[in-house]
N, C-alpha and C positions, 0 to 999 in steps of 0.2 A: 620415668618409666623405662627410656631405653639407657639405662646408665649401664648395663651391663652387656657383653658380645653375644653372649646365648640370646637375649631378649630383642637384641638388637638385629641379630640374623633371624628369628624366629617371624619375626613383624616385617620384617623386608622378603621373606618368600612366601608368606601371605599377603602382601600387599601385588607384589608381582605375579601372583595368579590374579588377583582383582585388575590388574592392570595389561591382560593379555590383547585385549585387546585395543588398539592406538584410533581413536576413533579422528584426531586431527596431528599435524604436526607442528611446530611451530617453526617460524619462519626464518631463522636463521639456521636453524636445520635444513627447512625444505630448500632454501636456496644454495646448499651446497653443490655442486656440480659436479665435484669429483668421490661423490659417495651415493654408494647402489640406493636402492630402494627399501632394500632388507636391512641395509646399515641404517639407513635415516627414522627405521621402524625400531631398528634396536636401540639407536641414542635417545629418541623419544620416550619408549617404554621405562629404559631405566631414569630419564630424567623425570618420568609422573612420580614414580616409586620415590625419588627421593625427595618431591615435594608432596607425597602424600607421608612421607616418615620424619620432612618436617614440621608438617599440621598435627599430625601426632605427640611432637612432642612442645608443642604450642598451644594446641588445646585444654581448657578447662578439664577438670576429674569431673563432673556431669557429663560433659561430650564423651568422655571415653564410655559412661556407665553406658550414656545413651546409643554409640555405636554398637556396641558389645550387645546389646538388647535386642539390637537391631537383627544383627548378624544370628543372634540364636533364634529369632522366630523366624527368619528365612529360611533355617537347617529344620523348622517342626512342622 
């Protein structure tokens, strides 16, 4: 599904709006010392995004129907 750049940025800036907010961080992040609070929130964010665009592309064609389904009766 993401074999191509357009598809592939297209799903990574919808993913990073779903992933605005960092609800934990993880621990080799949080333990760094010498990075602010806002950086350890930026490395998080974009490390969810890229473990939610590789369950994406790991996922069954049901799970994708099924997310997609998902997604449009939240937007009705």
């Amino acid at each position: 599904m993401l074999a191509n750049a357009a598809a592939r940025a297209e799903a990574e800036s919808v993913i990073f709006e779903d992933e605005r907010k960092v609800g934990f961080i993880d621990p080799d992040i949080a333990c760094a010392r010498s990075y602010s609070l806002n950086a350890k929130i930026a490395y998080q964010r974009q490390r969810n995004v890229e473990r939610r665009l590789q369950q994406l592309q790991n996922e069954w064609p049901w799970q994708k129907l099924e997310g997609i389904g998902r997604r449009i009766m939240k937007e009705i």
